[in-house]
ROKOLDREN-951632 format. One record per residue (C-alpha): residue number from 1; residue in one letter; chain; x, y, z negated. Coordinates in pm, whole numbers, plus 50000, padded with zeros to 5 digits. Example, Ala and Ser with C-alpha at 12.3 -4.5 7.8 and 13.67 -1.06 7.14 Angstrom:
+------+------+-------+-------+-------+-------+
| resi | resn | chain |  east | north |    up |
+------+------+-------+-------+-------+-------+
|    1 |    A |     A | 51230 | 49550 | 49220 |
|    2 |    S |     A | 51367 | 49894 | 49286 |
+------+------+-------+-------+-------+-------+
//
This chain:
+------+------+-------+-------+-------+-------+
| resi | resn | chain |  east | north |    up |
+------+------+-------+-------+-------+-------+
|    1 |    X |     A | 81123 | 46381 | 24461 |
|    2 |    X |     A | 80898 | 46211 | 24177 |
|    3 |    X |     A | 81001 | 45851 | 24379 |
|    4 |    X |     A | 81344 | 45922 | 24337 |
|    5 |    X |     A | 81326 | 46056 | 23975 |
|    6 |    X |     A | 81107 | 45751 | 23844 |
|    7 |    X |     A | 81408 | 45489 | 24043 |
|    8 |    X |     A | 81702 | 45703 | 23854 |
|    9 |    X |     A | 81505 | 45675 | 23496 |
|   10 |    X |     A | 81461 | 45284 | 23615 |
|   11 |    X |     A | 81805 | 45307 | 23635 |
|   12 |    X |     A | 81962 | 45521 | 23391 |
|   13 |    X |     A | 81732 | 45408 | 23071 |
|   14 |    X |     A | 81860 | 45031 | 23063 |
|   15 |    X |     A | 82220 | 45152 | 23126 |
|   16 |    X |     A | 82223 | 45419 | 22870 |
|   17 |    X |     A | 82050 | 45177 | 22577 |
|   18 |    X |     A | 82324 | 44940 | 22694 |
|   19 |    X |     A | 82632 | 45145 | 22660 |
|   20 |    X |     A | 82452 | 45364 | 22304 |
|   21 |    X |     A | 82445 | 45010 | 22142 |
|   22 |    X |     A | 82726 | 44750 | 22307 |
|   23 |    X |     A | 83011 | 44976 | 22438 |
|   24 |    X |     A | 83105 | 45082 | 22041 |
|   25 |    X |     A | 83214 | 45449 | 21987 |
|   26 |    X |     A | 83527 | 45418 | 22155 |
|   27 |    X |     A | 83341 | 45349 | 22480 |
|   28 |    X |     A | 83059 | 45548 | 22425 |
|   29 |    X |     A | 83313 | 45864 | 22333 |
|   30 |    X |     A | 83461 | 45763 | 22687 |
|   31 |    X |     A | 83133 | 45814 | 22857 |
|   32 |    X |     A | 83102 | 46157 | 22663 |
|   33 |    X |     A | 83449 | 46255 | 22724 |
|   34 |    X |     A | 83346 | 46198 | 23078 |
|   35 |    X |     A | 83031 | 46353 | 23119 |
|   36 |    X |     A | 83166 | 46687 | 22996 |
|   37 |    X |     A | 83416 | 46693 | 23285 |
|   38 |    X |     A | 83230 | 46632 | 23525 |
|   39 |    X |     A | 82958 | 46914 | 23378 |
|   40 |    X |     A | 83240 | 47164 | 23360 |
|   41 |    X |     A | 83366 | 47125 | 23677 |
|   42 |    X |     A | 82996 | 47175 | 23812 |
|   43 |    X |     A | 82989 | 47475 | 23601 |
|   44 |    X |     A | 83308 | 47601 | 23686 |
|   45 |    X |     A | 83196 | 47541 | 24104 |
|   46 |    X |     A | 82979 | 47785 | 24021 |
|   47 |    X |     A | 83241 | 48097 | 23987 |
|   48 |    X |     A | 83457 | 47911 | 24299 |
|   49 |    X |     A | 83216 | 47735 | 24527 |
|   50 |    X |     A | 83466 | 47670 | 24784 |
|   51 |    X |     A | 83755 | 47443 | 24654 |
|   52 |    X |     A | 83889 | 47266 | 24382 |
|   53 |    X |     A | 84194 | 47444 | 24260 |
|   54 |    X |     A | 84451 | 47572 | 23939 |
|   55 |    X |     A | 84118 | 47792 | 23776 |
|   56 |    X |     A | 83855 | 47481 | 23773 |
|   57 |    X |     A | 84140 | 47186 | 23690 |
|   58 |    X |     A | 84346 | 47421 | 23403 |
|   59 |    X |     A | 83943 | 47485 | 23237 |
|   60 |    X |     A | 83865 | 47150 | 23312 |
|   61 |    X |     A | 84186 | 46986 | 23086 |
|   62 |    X |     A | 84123 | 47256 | 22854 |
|   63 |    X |     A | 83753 | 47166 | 22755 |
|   64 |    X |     A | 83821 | 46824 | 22758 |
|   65 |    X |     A | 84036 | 46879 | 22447 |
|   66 |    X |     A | 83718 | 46956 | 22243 |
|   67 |    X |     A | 83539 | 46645 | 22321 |
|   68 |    X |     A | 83847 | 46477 | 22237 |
|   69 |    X |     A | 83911 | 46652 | 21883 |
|   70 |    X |     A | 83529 | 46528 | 21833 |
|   71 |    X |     A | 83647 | 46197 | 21821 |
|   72 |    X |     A | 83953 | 46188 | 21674 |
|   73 |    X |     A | 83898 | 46425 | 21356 |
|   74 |    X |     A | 83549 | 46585 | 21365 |
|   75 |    X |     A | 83500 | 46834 | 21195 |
|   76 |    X |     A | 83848 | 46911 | 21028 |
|   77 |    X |     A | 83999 | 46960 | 21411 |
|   78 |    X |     A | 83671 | 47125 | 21590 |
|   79 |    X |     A | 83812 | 47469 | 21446 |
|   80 |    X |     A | 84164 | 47481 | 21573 |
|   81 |    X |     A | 84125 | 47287 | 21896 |
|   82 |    X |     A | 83860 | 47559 | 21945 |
|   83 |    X |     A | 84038 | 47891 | 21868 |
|   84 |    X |     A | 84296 | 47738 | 22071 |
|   85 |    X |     A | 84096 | 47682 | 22347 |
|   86 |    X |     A | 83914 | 47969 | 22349 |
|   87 |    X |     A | 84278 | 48185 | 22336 |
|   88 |    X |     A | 84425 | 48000 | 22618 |
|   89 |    X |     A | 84092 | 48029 | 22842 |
|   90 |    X |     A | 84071 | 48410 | 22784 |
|   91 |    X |     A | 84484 | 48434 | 22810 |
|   92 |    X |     A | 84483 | 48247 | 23122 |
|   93 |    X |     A | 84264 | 48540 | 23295 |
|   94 |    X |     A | 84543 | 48784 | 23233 |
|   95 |    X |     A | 84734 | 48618 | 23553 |
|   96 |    X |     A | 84657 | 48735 | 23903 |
|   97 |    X |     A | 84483 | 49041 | 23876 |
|   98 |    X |     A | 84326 | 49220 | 24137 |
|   99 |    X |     A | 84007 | 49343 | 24047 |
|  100 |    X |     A | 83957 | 49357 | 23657 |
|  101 |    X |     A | 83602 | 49410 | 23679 |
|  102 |    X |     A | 83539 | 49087 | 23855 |
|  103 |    X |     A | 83812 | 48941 | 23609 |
|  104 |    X |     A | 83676 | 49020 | 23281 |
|  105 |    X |     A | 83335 | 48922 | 23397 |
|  106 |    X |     A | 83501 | 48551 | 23484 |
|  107 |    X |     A | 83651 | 48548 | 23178 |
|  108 |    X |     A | 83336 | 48559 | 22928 |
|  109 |    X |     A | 83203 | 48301 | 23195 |
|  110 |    X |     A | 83463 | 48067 | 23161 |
|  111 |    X |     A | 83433 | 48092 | 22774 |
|  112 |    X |     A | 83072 | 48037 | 22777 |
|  113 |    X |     A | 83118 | 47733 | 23003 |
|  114 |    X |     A | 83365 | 47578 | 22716 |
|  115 |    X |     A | 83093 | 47671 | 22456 |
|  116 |    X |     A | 82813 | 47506 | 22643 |
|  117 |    X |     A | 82931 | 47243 | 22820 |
|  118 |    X |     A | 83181 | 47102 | 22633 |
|  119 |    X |     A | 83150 | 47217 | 22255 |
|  120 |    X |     A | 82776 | 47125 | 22217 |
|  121 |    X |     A | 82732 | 46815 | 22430 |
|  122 |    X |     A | 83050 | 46675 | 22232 |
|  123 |    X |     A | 82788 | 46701 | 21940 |
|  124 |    X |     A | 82663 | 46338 | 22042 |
|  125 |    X |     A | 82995 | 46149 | 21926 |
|  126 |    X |     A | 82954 | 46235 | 21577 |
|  127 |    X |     A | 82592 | 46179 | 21592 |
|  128 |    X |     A | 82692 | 45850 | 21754 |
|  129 |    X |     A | 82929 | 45761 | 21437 |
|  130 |    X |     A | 82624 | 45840 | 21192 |
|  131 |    X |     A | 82499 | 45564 | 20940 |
|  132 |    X |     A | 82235 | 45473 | 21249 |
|  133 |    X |     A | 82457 | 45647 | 21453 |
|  134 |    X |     A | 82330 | 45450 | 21794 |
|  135 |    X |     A | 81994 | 45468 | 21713 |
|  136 |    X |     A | 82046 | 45856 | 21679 |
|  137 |    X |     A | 82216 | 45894 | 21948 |
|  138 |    X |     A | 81931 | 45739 | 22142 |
|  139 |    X |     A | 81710 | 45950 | 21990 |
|  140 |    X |     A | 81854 | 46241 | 22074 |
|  141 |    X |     A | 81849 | 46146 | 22409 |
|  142 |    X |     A | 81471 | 46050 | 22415 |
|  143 |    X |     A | 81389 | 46346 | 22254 |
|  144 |    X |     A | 81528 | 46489 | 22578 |
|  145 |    X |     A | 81407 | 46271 | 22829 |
|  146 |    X |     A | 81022 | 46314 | 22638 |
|  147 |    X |     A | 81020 | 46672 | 22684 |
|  148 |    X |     A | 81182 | 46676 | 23043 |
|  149 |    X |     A | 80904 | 46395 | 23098 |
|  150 |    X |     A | 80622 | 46547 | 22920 |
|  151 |    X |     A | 80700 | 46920 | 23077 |
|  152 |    X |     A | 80728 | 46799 | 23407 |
|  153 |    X |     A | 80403 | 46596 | 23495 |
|  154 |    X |     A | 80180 | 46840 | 23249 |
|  155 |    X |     A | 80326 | 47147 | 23476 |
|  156 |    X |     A | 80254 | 46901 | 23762 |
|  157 |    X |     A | 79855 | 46851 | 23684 |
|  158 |    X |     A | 79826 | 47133 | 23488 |
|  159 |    X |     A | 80012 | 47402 | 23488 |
|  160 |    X |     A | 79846 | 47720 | 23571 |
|  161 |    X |     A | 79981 | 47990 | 23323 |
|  162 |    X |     A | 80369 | 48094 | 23385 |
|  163 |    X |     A | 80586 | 48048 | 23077 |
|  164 |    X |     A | 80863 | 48322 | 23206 |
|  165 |    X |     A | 80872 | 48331 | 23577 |
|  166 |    X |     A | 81215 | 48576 | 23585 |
|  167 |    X |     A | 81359 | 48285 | 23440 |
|  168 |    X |     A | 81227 | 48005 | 23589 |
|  169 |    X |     A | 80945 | 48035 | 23826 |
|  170 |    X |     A | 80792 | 47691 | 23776 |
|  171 |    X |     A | 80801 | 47636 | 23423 |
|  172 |    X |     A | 80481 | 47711 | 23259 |
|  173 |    X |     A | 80305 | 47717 | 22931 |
|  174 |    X |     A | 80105 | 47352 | 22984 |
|  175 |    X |     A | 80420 | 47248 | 23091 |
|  176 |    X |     A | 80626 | 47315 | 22786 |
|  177 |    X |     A | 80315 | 47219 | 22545 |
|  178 |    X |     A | 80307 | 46915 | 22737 |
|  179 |    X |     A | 80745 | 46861 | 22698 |
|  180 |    X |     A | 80652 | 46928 | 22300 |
|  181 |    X |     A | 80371 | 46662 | 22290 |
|  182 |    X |     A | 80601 | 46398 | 22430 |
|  183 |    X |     A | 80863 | 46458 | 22215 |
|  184 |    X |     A | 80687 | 46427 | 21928 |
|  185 |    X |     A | 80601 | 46064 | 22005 |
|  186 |    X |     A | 80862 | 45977 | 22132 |
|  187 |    X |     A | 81022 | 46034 | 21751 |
|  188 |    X |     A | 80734 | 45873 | 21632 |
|  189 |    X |     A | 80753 | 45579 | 21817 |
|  190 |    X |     A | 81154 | 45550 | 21687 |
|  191 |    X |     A | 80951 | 45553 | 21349 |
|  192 |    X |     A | 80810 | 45243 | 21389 |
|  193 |    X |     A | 81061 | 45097 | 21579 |
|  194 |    X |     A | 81364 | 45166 | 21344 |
|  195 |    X |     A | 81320 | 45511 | 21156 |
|  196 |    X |     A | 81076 | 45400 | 20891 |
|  197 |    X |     A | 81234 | 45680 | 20615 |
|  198 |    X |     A | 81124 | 45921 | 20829 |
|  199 |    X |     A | 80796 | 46132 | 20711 |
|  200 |    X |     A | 80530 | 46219 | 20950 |
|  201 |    X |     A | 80728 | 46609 | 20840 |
|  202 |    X |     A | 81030 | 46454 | 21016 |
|  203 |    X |     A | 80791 | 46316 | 21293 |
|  204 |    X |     A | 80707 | 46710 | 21406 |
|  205 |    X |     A | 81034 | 46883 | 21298 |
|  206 |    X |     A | 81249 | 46650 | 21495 |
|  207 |    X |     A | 81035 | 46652 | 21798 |
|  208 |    X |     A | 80861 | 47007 | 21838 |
|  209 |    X |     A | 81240 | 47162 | 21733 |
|  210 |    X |     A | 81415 | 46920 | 21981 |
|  211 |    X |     A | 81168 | 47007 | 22228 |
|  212 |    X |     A | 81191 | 47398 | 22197 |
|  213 |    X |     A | 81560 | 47357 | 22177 |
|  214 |    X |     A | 81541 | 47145 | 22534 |
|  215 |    X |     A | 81335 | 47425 | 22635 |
|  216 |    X |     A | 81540 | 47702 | 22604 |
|  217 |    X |     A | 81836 | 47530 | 22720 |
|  218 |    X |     A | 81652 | 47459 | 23083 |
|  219 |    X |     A | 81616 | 47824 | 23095 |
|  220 |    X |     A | 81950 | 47945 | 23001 |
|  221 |    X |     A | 82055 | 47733 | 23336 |
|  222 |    X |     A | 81802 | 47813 | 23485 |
|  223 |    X |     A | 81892 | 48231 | 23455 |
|  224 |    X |     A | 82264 | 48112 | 23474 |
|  225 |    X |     A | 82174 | 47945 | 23819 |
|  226 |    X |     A | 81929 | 48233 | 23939 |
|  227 |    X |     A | 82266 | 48502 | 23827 |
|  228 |    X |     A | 82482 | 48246 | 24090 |
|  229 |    X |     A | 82223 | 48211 | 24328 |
|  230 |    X |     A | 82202 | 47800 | 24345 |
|  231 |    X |     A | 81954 | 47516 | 24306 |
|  232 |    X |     A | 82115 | 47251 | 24163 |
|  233 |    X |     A | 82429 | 47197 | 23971 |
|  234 |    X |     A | 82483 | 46883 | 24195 |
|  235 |    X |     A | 82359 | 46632 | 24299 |
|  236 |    X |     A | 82493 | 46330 | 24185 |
|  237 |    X |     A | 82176 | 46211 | 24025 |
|  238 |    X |     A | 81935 | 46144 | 24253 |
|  239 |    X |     A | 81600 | 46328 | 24191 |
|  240 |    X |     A | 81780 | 46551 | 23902 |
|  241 |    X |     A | 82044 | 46776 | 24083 |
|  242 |    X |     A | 82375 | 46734 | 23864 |
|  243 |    X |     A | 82512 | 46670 | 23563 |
|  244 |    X |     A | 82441 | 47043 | 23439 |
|  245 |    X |     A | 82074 | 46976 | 23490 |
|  246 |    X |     A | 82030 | 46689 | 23324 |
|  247 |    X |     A | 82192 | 46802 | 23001 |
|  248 |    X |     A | 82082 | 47167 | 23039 |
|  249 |    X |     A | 81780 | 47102 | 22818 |
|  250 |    X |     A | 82003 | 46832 | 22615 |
|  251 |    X |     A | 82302 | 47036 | 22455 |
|  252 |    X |     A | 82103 | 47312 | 22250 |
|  253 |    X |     A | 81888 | 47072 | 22046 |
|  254 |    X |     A | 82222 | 46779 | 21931 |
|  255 |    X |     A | 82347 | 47018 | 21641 |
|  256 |    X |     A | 82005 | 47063 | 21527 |
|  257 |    X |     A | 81985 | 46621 | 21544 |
|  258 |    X |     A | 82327 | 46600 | 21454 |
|  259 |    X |     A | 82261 | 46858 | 21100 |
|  260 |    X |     A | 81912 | 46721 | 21043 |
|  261 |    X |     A | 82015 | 46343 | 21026 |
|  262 |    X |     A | 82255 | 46489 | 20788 |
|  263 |    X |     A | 82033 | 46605 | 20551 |
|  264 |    X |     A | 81755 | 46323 | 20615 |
|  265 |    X |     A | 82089 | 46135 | 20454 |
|  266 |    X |     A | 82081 | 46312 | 20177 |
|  267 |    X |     A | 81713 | 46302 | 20047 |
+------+------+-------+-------+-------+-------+
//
């Protein structure tokens, strides 16, 4: 498993600094756009595990309207595309009922899928078209991969005291100090590499908040994945599971980025 995690971030790091800088925000939207359907339809395999059909593909289309809106008129669209969205997913559950317990539990699943998969990972296009916008995009994402990093080989070697074992049995205390640790230098090196307005202030803020955020993302998949009784998401990244749990600890912490670069702007 660590083999096959350390030849996927071999991998994935050169590709993703590639398309954050030379793919310009149409492309990297694309990639976005992308990566939430994919997520949602992992998601959405959750509730029906055994085939694709009119439930996953109609709450597919739908959350891909959000990313979209993102792009094309963030934030004077996010609004309406999402009451509309949200209407449509929670009208669509009014067809084909059998059991309205099971239904109306689907239903506020369905909606929290669009909220989580698709409304907060589409945070990264506007961060993306930021003054600096690549550079905080790849932040973001280091921020991300330092406390997945950091968490996962201080749990490794020295984990001993559980952080919330209903949760998520193997994530511990070290483990999480260790996740917050890493991400704060990792946004210190992207100080001295390109961030030089940023005060040592920004330094922690930006990495112990990203790092908690990443945090309690993981285990709000992790207790959605424990309530469905699965282990991964996927697996289409080898050494990581899915989609879902790679940006599991991602989505919660890109409006705090997104807001914060915001106001770094204005000071």
């Amino acid at each position: 498993m660590l083999g096959k995690r350390l030849l996927t971030a071999l991998v994935a790091i050169p590709s993703i600094i590639l398309i954050v800088f030379h793919s310009g925000h149409i492309g990297f939207s694309i990639l976005i756009f992308c990566v939430v359907g994919v997520g949602l339809y992992e998601y959405l395999s959750f509730l029906y595990p055994e085939k694709i059909n009119i439930q996953i593909c109609t709450h597919v289309l739908l959350g891909l309207t959000i990313p979209a809106a993102f792009y094309v008129g963030f934030p004077d669209l996010i609004v309406p595309t999402l009451a509309f969205v949200l209407i449509f997913t929670m009208a669509f559950s009014l067809f084909r009922v059998t059991d309205p317990q099971k239904k109306a539990q689907n239903l506020f699943i369905r909606t929290f899928g669009i909220l989580y998969v698709a409304f907060l990972l589409s945070f990264l296009i506007p961060i993306h078209a930021l003054p600096h916008g690549p550079w905080w995009a790849l932040l973001a994402i280091g921020i991300n991969f330092g406390s997945d990093a950091g968490g996962y080989f201080a749990g490794r070697f020295l984990g001993k005291h559980k952080l919330y074992p209903e949760v998520s049995p193997k994530k511990t205390v070290e483990g999480s100090l260790g996740g917050i640790l890493a991400s704060v230098l990792v946004v210190l090196v992207f100080k001295y590499i390109h961030f030089d307005m940023f005060r040592y202030l920004d330094v922690v803020v930006l990495g112990v908040a990203g790092a908690v955020f990443a945090i309690l993302g993981d285990m709000v998949e992790s207790l959605i994945k424990r309530g469905f009784a699965v282990k991964d998401a996927g697996g289409i990244i080898p050494g990581h599971g899915g989609v879902m749990d790679r940006i599991d600890s991602f989505v919660f912490s890109l409006p705090f980025i997104y807001y914060y670069a915001l106001f770094i702007s204005t000071l």
